[in-house]
C-alpha positions in Angstrom: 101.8 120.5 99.2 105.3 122.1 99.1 106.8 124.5 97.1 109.3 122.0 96.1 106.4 119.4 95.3 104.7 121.5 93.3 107.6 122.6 91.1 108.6 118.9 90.7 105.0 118.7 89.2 103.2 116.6 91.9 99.7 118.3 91.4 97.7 118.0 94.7 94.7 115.5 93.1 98.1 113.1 93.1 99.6 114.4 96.4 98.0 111.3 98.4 98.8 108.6 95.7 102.4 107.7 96.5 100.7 106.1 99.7 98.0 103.9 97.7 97.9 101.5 95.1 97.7 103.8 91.3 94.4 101.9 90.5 94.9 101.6 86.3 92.6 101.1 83.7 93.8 98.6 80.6 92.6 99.6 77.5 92.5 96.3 74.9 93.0 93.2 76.2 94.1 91.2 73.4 97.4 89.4 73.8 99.5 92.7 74.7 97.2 94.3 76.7 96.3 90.6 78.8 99.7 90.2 79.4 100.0 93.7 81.0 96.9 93.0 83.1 98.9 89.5 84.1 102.0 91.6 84.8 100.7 94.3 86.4 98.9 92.1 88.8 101.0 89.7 89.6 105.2 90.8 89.1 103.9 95.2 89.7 104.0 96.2 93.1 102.1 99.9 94.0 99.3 99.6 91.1 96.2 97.2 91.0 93.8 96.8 87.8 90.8 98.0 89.1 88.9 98.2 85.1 89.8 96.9 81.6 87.8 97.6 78.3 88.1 95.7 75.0 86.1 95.3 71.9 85.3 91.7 72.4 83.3 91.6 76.3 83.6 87.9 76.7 87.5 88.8 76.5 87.4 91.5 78.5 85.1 89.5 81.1 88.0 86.2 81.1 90.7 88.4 81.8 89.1 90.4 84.4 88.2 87.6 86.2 91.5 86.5 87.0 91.7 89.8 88.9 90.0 90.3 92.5 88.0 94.0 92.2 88.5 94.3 88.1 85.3 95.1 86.5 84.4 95.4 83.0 84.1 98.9 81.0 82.4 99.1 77.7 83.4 102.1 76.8 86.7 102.8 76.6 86.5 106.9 77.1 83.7 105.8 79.9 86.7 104.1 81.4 89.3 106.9 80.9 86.7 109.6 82.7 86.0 106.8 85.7 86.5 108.9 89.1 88.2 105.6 90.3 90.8 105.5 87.7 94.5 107.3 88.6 96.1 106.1 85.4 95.4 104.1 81.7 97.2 101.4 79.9 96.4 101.6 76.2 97.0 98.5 74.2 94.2 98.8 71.6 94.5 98.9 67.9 96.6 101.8 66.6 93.6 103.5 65.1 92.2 103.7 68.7 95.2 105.8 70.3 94.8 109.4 69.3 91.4 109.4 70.8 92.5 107.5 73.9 95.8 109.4 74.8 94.2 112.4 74.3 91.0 112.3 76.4 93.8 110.9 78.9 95.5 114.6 78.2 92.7 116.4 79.0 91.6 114.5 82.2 95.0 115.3 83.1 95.9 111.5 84.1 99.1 109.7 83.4 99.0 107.0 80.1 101.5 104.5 79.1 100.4 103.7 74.9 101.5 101.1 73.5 103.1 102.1 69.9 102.4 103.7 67.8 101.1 106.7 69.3 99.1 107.2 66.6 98.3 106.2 63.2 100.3 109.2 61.2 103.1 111.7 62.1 100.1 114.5 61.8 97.7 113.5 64.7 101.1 112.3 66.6 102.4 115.5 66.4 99.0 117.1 67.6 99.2 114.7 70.6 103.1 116.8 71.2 101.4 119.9 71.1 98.4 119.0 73.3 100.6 117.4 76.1 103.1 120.5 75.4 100.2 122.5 76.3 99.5 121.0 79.3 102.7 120.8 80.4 103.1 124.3 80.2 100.1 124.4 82.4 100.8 122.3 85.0 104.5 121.1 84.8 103.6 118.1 84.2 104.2 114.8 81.1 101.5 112.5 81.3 102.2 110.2 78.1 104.6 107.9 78.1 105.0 105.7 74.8 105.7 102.0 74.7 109.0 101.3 73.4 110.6 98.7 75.9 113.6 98.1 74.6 114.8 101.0 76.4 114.3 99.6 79.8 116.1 96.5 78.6 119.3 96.1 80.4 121.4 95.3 77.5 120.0 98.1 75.5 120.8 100.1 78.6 124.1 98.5 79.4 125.0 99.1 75.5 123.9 102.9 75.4 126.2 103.9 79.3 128.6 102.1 77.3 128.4 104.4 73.9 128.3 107.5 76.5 131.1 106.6 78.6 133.4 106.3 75.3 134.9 103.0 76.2 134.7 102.3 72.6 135.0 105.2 71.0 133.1 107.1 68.4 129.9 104.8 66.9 130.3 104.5 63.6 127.8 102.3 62.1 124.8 100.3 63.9 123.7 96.8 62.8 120.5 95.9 63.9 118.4 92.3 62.9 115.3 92.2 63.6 113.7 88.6 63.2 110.3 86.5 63.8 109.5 83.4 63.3 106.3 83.9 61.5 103.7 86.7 61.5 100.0 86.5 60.3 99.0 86.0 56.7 97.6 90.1 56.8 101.3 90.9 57.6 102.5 92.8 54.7 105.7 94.4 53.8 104.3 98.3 55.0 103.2 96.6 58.3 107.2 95.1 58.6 108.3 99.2 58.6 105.2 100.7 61.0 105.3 97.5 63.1 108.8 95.5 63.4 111.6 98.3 62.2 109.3 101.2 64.4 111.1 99.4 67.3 114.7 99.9 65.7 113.8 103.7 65.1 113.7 104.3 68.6 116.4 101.9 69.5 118.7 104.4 66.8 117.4 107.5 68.3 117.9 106.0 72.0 121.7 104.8 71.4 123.1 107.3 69.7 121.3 110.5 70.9 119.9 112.0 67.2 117.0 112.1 64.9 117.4 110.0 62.0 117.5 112.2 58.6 116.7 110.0 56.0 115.4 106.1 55.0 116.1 103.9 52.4 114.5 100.5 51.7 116.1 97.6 50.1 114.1 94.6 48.7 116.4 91.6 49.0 115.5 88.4 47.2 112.3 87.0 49.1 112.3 83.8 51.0 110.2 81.0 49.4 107.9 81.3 52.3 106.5 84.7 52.2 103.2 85.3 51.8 102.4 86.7 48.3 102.8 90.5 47.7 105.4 90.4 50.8 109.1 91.5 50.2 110.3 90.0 53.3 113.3 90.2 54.3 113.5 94.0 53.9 117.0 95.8 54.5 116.3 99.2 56.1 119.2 101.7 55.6 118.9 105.4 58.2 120.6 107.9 57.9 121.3 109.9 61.1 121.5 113.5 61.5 125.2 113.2 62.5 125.6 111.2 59.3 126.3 107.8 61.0 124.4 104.7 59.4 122.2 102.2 60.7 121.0 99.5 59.1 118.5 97.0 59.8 117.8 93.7 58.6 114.0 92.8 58.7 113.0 89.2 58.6 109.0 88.5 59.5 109.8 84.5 58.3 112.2 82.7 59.3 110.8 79.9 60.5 113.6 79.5 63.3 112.4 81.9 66.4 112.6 85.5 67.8 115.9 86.8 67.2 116.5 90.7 67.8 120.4 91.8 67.5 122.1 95.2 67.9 125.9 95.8 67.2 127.8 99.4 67.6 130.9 99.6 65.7 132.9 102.3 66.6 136.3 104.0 66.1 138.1 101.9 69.4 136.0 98.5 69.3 132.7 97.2 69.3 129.8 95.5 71.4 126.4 93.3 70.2 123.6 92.3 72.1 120.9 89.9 71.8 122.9 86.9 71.4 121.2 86.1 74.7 124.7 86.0 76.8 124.6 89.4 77.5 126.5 92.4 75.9 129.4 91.2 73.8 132.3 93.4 73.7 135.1 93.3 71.4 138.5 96.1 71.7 141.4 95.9 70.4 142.9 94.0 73.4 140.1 91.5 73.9 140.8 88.0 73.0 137.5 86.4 72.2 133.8 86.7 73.3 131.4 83.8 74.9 127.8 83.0 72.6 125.2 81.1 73.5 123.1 79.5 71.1 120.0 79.7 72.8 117.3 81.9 70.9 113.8 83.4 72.7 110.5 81.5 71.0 109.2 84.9 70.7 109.0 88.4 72.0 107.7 88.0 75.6 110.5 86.0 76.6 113.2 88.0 75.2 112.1 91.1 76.4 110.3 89.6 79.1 112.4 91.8 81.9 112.1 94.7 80.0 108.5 94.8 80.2 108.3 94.2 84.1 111.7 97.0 84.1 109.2 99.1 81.8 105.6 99.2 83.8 107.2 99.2 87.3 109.0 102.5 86.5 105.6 103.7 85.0 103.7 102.7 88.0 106.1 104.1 90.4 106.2 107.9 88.0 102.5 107.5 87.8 101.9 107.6 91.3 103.6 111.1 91.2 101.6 112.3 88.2 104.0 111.8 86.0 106.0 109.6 83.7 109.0 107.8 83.0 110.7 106.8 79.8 110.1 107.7 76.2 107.5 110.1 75.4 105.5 112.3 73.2 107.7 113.3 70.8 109.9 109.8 71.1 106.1 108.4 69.4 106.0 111.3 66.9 109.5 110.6 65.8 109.1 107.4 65.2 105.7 107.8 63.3 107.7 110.3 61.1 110.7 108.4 60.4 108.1 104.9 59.4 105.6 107.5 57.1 109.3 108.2 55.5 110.0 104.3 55.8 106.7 103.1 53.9 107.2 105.6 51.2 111.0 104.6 51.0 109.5 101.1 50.6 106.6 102.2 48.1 109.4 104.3 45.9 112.5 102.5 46.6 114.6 105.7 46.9 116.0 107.5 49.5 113.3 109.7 51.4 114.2 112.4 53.5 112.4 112.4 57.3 110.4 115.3 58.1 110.3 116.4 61.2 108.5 119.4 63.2 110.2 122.3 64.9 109.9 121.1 68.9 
């Protein structure tokens, strides 16, 4: 182990695992969590599944069969503390994940969580201050949250093109954010923590700033909603520079999975998710392409994204490390949807708090 090595924060127990498969453990194997076994055994290269856990065995027993060498772990901690485990996938229910993540922290093994971190901004921000701790340790991140649109190419291509200031100054971000149906036990707080939690990060990844404050609008609802559900919402940020973002939230449409982003900004414009790439608009273009082909649901539009997501994990895990949003990205967010729900709850403008970092 070099000097260098060491400062880069490859700890010796990981020195050897760049030349060997990161052997992962998948915590919750419901339809998340299969299709990252699937994915990770199948499109992943360096990583195998060698354990998986889940509340429901026969579950847990289907999916690891479909994987030469997985076995079956009751417990999920049991799993976490396995000798023959370099790494953990967490994709159990939310209430799960401070327990997970942070016996993951303490093992000192990298852990990709699916959001949110946690359940509230208060045990998220203890996860920041337990992995801050070890970090100051060792040198070393070892949580890495879930939030894939990042590793999305047009989310990427859109954010280079908001740096490079092709376009200008952003202005104002529209987002829509649109399902075709969600379960009856949906309700309007789960739309904020569990649909507009993915535009939270997407405003804080574009545009490089917390987001200050939330309003929540309660448009007319559709017909179909389930009772007690204000769906569609309109979700109105405020960002720290004092740019806006707004998001339209729609749970029912009926029609399919439809996720849009558009930057306006002081020279021009550019969308994506009109699945035909980024769409840019200046002051010298003359017209933009659409298709009018629209994703059945959220595996197939972000379907890339996902592979883009867990091969850079695997490939940062095998160091000891990560790569891509972390700690305080799933803090954040919790912060900005515990503002959200009580936006929602109040329906006036609630400021975000956030912790010193």
């Amino acid at each position: 182990m070099t000097t260098a090595e060491t400062a880069a924060g490859v700890l010796p127990e990981f020195a050897d695992v760049p030349a060997a498969e990161l052997r992962v453990a998948v915590l919750g194997v419901g339809l998340m969590g299969a299709d990252h076994v699937a994915r990770l055994h199948s499109r992943i290269s360096g990583a195998r599944v060698v354990a998986v856990s889940d509340a429901f065995r026969e579950k847990a027993e289907q999916v690891a069969a479909a994987v030469p060498g997985c076995r079956v772990v009751d417990d999920p901690l049991a799993a976490i503390a396995d000798p023959g485990v370099d790494a953990v996938l967490i994709a159990t229910p939310g209430q799960f994940h401070e327990e997970q993540v942070l016996a993951c922290i303490e093992r000192g093994i990298p852990v990709l969580c699916e959001k949110p971190l946690t359940m509230t901004a208060e045990s998220s921000l203890a996860l920041v201050r337990a992995e801050d701790s070890h970090a100051a340790r060792t040198g070393r991140r070892l949580v890495q949250v879930g939030f894939m649109r990042r590793f999305d190419p047009e989310y990427a291509q859109l954010r280079e093109l908001i740096a490079g200031g092709e376009i200008g100054e952003p202005l104002v971000v529209h987002c829509a954010h649109r399902n075709a149906s969600v379960p009856p036990h949906f309700t309007s707080e789960m739309m904020v923590t569990d649909s507009v939690v993915h535009e939270v990060d997407v405003a804080r990844f574009l545009l490089d700033e917390e987001i200050a404050a939330v309003t929540v609008l309660r448009p007319k609802a559709t017909r179909h909603a389930q009772p007690g559900r204000s769906d569609p919402l309109l979700v109105l940020f405020e960002m720290a520079s004092g740019r806006i973002v707004d998001v339209e939230c729609f749970v029912g449409t009926g029609v399919a999975y439809e996720v849009r982003t558009e930057v306006v900004a002081e020279d021009g414009s550019a969308m994506i998710g009109l699945d035909a790439g980024l769409v840019r608009q200046t002051r010298s273009a003359t017209g933009a392409a659409r298709s009018t082909a629209i994703a059945p649901d959220f595996r197939q539009r972000f379907g890339r994204a996902y592979d883009i997501e867990l091969q850079r994990w695997v490939d940062a895990a095998r160091r000891g490390t990560i790569d891509g949003p972390g700690v305080w990205d799933g803090y954040a967010a919790s912060a900005v949807c515990t503002a959200g729900v009580e936006a929602l709850r109040s329906g006036q403008r609630t400021e975000v708090r956030l912790a010193q970092r």
